[in-house]
N, C-alpha and C positions, 0 to 999 in steps of 0.2 A: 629394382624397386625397393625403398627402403623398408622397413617395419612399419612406420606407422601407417603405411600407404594401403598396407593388405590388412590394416585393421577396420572391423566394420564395427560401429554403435552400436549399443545396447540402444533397444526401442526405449522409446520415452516414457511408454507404460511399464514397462521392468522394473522390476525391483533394484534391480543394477542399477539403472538413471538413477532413481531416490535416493541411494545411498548418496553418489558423488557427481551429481548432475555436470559440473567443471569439469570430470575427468571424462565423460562426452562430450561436451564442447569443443576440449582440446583437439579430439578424434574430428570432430565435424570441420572445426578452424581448418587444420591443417592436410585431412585428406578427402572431405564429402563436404565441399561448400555449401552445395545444395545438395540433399538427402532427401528423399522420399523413405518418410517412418511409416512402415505398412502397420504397424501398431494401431495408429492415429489414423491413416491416410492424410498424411499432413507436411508437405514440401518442408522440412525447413532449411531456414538461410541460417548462417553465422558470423559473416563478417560485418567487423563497421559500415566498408565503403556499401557492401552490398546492401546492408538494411539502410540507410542514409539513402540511398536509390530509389530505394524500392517505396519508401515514405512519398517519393517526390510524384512517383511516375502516375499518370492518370489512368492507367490502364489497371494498375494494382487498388482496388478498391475495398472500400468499409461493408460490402452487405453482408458480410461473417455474420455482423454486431444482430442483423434480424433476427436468423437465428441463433444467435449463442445464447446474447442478453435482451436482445428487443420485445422475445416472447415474455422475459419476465420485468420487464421494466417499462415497456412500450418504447414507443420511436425517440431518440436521443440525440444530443450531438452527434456523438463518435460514429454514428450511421449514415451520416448526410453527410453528400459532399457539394462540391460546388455553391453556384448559390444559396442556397437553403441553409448550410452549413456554417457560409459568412455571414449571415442575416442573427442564426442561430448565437453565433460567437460573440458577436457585435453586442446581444442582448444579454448573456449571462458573462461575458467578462468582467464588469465592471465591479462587481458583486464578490467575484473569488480572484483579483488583483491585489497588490499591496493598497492602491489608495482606498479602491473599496472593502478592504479588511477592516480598517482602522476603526470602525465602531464595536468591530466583533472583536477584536486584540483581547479588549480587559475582559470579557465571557473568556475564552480561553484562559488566562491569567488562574481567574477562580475555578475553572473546570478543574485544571490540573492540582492545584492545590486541593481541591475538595475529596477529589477521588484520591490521592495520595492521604492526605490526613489523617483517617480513622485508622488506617493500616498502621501508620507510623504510631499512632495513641495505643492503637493494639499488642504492639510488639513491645512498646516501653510499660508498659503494665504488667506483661509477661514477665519479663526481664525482672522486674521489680519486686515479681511475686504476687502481683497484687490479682491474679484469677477474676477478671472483670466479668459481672454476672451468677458465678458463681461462689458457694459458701468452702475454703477448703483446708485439710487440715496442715500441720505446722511444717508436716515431710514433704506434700506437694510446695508447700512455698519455695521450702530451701532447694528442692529440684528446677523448681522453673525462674529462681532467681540467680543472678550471674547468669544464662543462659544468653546465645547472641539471638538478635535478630533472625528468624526467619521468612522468607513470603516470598509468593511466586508472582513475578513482576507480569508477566504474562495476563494470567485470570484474573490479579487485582488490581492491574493498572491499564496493561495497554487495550486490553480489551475491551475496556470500561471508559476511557479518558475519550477518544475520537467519536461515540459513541455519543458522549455527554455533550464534546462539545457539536456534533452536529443538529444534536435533539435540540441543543440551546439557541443555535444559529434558525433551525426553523419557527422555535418561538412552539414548539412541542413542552406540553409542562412534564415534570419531574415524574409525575403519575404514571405517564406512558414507557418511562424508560423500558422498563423489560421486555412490553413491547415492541419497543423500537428494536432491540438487540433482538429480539425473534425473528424480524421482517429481515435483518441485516444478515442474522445468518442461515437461514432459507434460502434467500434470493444468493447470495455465495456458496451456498453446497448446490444448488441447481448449477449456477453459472458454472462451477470446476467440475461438474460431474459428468467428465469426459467418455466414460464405460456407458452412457447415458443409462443409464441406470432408474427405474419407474419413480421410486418413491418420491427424490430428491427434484425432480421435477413434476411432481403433482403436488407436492408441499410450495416448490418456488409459484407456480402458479395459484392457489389459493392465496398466497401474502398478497399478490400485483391485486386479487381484487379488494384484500381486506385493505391493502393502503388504499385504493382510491377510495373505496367507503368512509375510509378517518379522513382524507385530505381533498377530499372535493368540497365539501361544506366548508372547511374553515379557507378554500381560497374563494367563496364563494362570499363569505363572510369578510375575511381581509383586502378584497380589492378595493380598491379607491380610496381607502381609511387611511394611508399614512402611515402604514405599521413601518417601522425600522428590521423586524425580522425578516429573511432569508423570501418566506412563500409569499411575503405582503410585496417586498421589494422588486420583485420576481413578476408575478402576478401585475404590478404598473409599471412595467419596465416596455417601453416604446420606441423603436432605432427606425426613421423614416417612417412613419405609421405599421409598424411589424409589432402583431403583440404575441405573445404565445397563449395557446388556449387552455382551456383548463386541463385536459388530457394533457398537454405538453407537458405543462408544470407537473403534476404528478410524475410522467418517468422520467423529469428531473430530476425531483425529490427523492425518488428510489433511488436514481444513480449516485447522487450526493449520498444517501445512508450507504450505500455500500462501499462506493467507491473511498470515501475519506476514509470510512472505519476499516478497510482491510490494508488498503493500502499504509495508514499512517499506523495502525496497529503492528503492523511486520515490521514495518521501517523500524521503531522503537528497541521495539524486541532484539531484533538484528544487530540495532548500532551497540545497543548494550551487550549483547554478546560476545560482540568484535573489540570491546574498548578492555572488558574486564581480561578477554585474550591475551592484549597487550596492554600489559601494568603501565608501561611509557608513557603509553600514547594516552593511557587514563588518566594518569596523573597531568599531566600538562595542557589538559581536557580542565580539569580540576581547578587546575592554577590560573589560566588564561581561557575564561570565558569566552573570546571573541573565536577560538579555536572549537567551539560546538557546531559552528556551519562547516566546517571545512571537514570533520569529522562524518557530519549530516553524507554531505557531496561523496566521503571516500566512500561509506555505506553504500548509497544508492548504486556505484560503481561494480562497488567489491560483491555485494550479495541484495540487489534488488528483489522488493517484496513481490514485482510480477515478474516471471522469467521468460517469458513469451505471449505472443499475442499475432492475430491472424489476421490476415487479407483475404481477397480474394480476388484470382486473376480473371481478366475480364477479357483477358485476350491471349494468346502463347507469349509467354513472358520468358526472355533468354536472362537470364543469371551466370555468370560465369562458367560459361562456356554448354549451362544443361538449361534446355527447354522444359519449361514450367509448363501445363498446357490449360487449354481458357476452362475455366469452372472451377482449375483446383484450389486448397487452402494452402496457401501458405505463414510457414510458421516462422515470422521473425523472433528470432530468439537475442535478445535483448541483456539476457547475462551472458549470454557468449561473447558478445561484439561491446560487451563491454571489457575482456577482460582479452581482447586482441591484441596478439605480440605485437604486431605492428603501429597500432598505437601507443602503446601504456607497456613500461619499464616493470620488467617483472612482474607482470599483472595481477597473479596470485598471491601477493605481496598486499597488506592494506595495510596501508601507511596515510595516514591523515597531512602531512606534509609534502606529498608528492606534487610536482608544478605541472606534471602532465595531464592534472583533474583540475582546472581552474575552479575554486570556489567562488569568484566573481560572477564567472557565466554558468554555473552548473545550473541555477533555477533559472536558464532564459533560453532560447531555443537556441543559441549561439555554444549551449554545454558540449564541454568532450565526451562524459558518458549520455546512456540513448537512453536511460530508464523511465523519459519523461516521456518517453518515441521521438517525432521529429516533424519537421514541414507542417502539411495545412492543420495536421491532427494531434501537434504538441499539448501535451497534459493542460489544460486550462485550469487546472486546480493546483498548478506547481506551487502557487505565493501561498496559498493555504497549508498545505504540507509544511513550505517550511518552517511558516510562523505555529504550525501545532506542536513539529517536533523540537523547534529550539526552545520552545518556554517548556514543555515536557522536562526536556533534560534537562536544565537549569533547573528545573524543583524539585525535580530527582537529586539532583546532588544536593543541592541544598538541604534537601530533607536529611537523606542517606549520607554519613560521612564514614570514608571507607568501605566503597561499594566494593562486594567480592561473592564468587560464588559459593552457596551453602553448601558444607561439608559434605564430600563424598557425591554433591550433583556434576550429572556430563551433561554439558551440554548438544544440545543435536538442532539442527536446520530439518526440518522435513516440508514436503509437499514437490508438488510440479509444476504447476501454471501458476499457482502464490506459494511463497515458499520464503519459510520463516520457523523461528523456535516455536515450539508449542507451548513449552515451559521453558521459566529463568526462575529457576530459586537463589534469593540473593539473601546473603547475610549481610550486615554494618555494623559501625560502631554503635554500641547504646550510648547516648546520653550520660 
């Protein structure tokens, strides 16, 4: 029996997993395909072929999502399967596809420039000396002039950007933003709060009733009028006579605030992480614009902002070679089987140039990484993601020239189920 075979994982609640989640994976890949984590009570899988399977099979079902997220968000796609599901898909596709993006493109465009902007004004002021707001004397100037750049890409931008642009897409005004980011991160400390823990889920459930108190009148208001935003388009959206009701729409809406803003928020976080890692691969990022999806695609690969996500078997389900039994959760884990020897060349390697992550197919269900999942339940938000994060980074750099991290910051990945830097403190060239 070799080493790694007598090696058992660190539970997924451990502190161990948090440190280097990959370096359980490798443990799970290579000697516990399927593991039962008594931490969780939670089967998980690791390999590609095996999660790719297990996407297909009709016996491995969605009713997790009731209780995980449907308590805080109400009944959704990702819970429905079969017809209900196709009916469901059929109506909000069109809306988060590339051809149905194209009205919302230039909303993002200014989202991102808006929220970047006063940072960047902020920091060139600093630099300048010039103490905006306040009256200061001749020693403070000469201190904070020649000073670089600082700010945390994190709190001032990505948690802000995905935020803006999905408040903009629902045609939600400016006023509500903080609100919006309340409801966004509520309903995501409920949904990760695996210890299930009281507070985190009595707060997710007071937001599910405060959003439908704010979003039932205005679809009440919006339907039949023609609006071009998200809840109007939505709201008169009709596939065979199927309309969604107004309870629908609402835990749409919540899954849309949450879903874009954490998901495109890690993403962000993440890619810049990984690019400033490797100066190479920044730089010709830098030089050759058309190389920020390909970048995109190795991210999702290399360090996806969800690392798992569950089933539930509806029947005794055999997995390489271990019986699943009917009721349990199983835990596809999606950064594992993304970075499977048997697929992907040095896996641990994030290299933006590798042909074993086609960029072509990475946003279609046809991808080599799983981070979108797979089969009837592939991410329907994938065209949206990408068009948030490639105009993101493009005004990022553009703004930021010489992006690098502020003196003496480490940077860190933390979480479990989303799992992302918390902070990016970045420095750049001043002006």
């Amino acid at each position: 029996m070799s080493v790694s075979e007598t090696v058992e994982p660190p539970a997924i609640l451990s502190e161990e997993h948090e440190r280097d989640p990959y370096a359980t994976y490798r443990i799970l890949r290579r000697s516990h395909p399927v593991h039962h984590d008594e931490s969780t009570d939670i089967w998980l899988v690791s390999r590609m072929d095996d999660l790719r399977a297990l996407f297909k099979r009709k016996d491995v079902t969605s009713e997790n999502y009731e209780f995980q997220i449907g308590q805080f968000h109400g009944r959704t796609l990702i819970e429905m399967e079969g017809k209900e599901h196709t009916a469901h898909r059929r109506l909000l596709s069109p809306f988060l596809h590339s051809g149905g993006l194209e009205d919302f493109v230039p909303r993002i465009r200014i989202a991102a420039r808006e929220v970047l902007a006063p940072v960047v004004r902020r920091e060139a002021a600093k630099v300048s000396g010039e103490m905006v707001g306040a009256i200061v004397d001749e020693q403070d100037a000469a201190a904070a002039a020649g000073r670089e750049p600082r700010f945390d890409l994190v709190s001032e931008f990505t948690a802000v950007y995905p935020i803006t642009v999905t408040r903009e897409m629902l045609g939600v005004p400016e006023t509500m933003h903080d609100t919006v980011v309340r409801w966004y991160e509520s309903i995501a400390d409920a949904i990760s709060n695996l210890e299930g823990a009281e507070e985190p889920y009595e707060r997710g459930m007071r937001t599910r009733e405060e959003l439908r108190a704010y979003f039932m009148p205005m679809i009440a208001e919006r339907r039949g009028q023609g609006g071009k935003d998200l809840v109007s388009l939505v709201a008169d959206a009709d596939v065979g006579g199927t309309r969604l009701s107004d309870e629908e729409i609402c835990a749409f809406v919540s899954l849309v605030i949450v879903a874009g803003g954490e998901t495109t928020d890690s993403a962000i976080a993440s890619l810049f992480k990984l690019l400033l890692e490797n100066p190479e691969q920044l730089q010709a990022v830098c030089e050759d614009r058309s190389l920020v999806l390909d970048a995109f695609a190795e991210q999702l690969r290399h360090a996806p902002p969800v690392h798992m996500i569950l089933r539930i078997a509806a029947a005794d389900v055999e997995v390489a070679g271990t019986t699943i039994p009917k009721g349990a959760k199983i835990g596809l884990v999606l950064a594992s089987a993304n970075r499977d020897e048997s697929k992907f060349e040095d896996p641990d390697r994030f290299d933006i140039f590798r042909t074993d992550n086609d960029t072509d197919r990475a946003f279609r269900a046809s991808a080599d990484h799983i981070s979108f999942a797979d089969g009837r339940h592939f991410c329907v938000g994938n065209s949206l993601a990408r068009e948030e994060v490639e105009i993101a980074v493009n005004e990022i750099l553009d703004s930021l020239p010489g992006p690098r991290f502020a003196a003496g910051f480490e940077p860190a990945e933390t979480g479990v189920w989303f799992r992302a830097p918390k902070r990016l403190e970045l420095s750049y060239d001043a002006a």
